[in-house]
C-alpha positions as CSV (number, residue, x, y, z in Angstrom):
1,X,-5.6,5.5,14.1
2,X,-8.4,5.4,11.5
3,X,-8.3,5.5,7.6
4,X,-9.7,8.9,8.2
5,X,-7.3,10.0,10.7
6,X,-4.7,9.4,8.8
7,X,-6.0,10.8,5.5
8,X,-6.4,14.1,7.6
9,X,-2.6,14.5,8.2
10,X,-0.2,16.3,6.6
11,X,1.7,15.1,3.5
12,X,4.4,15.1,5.2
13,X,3.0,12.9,8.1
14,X,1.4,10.8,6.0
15,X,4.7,10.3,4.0
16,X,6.6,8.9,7.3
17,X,3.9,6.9,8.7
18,X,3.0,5.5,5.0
19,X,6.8,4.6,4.8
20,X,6.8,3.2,8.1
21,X,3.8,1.0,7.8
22,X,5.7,-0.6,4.6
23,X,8.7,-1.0,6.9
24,X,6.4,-2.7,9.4
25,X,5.0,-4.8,6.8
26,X,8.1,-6.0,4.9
27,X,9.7,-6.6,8.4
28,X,6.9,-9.1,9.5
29,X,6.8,-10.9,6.1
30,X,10.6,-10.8,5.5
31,X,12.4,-9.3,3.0
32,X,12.8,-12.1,0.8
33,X,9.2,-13.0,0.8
34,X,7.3,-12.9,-2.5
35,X,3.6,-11.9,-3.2
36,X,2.6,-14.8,-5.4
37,X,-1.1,-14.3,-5.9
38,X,-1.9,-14.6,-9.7
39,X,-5.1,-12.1,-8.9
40,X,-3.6,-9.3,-7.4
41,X,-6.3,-8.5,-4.9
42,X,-6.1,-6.4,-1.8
43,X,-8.3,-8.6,-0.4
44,X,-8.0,-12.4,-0.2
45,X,-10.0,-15.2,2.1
46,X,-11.2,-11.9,4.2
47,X,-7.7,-10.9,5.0
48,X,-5.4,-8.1,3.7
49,X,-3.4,-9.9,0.7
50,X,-0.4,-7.8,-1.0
51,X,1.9,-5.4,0.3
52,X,0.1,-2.6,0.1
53,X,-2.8,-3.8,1.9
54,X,-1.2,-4.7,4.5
55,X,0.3,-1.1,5.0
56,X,-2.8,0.6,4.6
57,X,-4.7,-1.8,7.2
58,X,-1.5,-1.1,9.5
59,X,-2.9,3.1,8.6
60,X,-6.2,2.3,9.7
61,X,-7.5,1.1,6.4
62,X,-10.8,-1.7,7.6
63,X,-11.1,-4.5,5.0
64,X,-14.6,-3.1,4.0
65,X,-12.2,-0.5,2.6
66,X,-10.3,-3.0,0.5
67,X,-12.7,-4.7,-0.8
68,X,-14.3,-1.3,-2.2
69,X,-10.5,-1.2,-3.5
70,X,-10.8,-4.4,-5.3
71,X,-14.1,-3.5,-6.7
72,X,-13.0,-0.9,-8.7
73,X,-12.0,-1.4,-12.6
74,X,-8.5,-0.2,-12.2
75,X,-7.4,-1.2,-9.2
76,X,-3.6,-0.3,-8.6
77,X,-3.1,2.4,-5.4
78,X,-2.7,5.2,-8.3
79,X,-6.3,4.7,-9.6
80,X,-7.8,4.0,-6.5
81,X,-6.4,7.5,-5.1
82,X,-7.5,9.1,-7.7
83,X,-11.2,7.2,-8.0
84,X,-12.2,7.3,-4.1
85,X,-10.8,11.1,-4.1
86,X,-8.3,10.6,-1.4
87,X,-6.2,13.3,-0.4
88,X,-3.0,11.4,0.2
89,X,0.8,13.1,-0.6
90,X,1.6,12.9,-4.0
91,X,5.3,11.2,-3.0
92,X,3.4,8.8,-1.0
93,X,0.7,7.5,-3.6
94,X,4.4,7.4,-6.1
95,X,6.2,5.4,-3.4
96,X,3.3,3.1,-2.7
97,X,2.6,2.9,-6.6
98,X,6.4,2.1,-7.4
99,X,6.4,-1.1,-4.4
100,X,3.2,-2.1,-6.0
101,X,4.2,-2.0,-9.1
102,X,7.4,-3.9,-8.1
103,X,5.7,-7.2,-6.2
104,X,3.5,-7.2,-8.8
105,X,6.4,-8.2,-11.3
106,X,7.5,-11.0,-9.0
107,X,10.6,-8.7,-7.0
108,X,10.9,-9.6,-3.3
109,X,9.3,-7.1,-1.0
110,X,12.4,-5.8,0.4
111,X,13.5,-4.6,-3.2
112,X,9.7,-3.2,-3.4
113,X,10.6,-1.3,-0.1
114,X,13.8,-0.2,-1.3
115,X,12.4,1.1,-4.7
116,X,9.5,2.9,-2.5
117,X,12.1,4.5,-0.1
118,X,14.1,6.0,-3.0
119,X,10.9,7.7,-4.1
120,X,10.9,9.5,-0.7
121,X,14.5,10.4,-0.4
């Protein structure tokens, strides 16, 4: 699946495989893993850094993509939906924004996923 392709589903669609890519992501990192980078990037050494990069490149999401994501002055998911014009669920930019917004206070990924999956409820 592309970026693209998955911006064209449904919310609903987008909700599921948005949760499911956080799923995928906290699995593979562990759910006691924290993000630690003092710079917050969605990019770092040409890889996908935090937790929400490594959903969206799991979405389709290239790293040129990211990087145009860290370029912009307010870079948290919120902003850079609402920059870049991307038609993505409401619930799912909130659940992505509340994970984000978690690991970005220091809280283990699986609480981030937790916090994210209540939004979706």
């Amino acid at each position: 699946m592309t970026w693209e392709e998955f911006l064209a589903l449904s919310d609903g669609e987008q909700e599921i495989k948005g949760l499911a890519a956080l799923r995928e992501t906290v699995a593979e990192a562990g759910e006691d893993f924290i993000y630690r980078d003092v710079l917050c990037a969605y990019v770092t050494d040409g890889t996908p850094a935090c937790l929400i990069a490594q959903a969206a490149t799991k979405l389709g999401a290239s790293i040129s993509t990211l990087l145009g994501w860290d370029g912009l002055e307010q870079g948290d998911i919120t902003n850079v939906a609402i920059s870049l014009n991307y038609p993505i669920s409401e619930r799912l930019i909130t659940a992505w924004a509340t994970a984000q917004s978690q690991q970005d206070r220091r809280a283990t990924w699986g609480e981030a996923l937790r916090r994210a999956e209540v939004v979706l409820r």
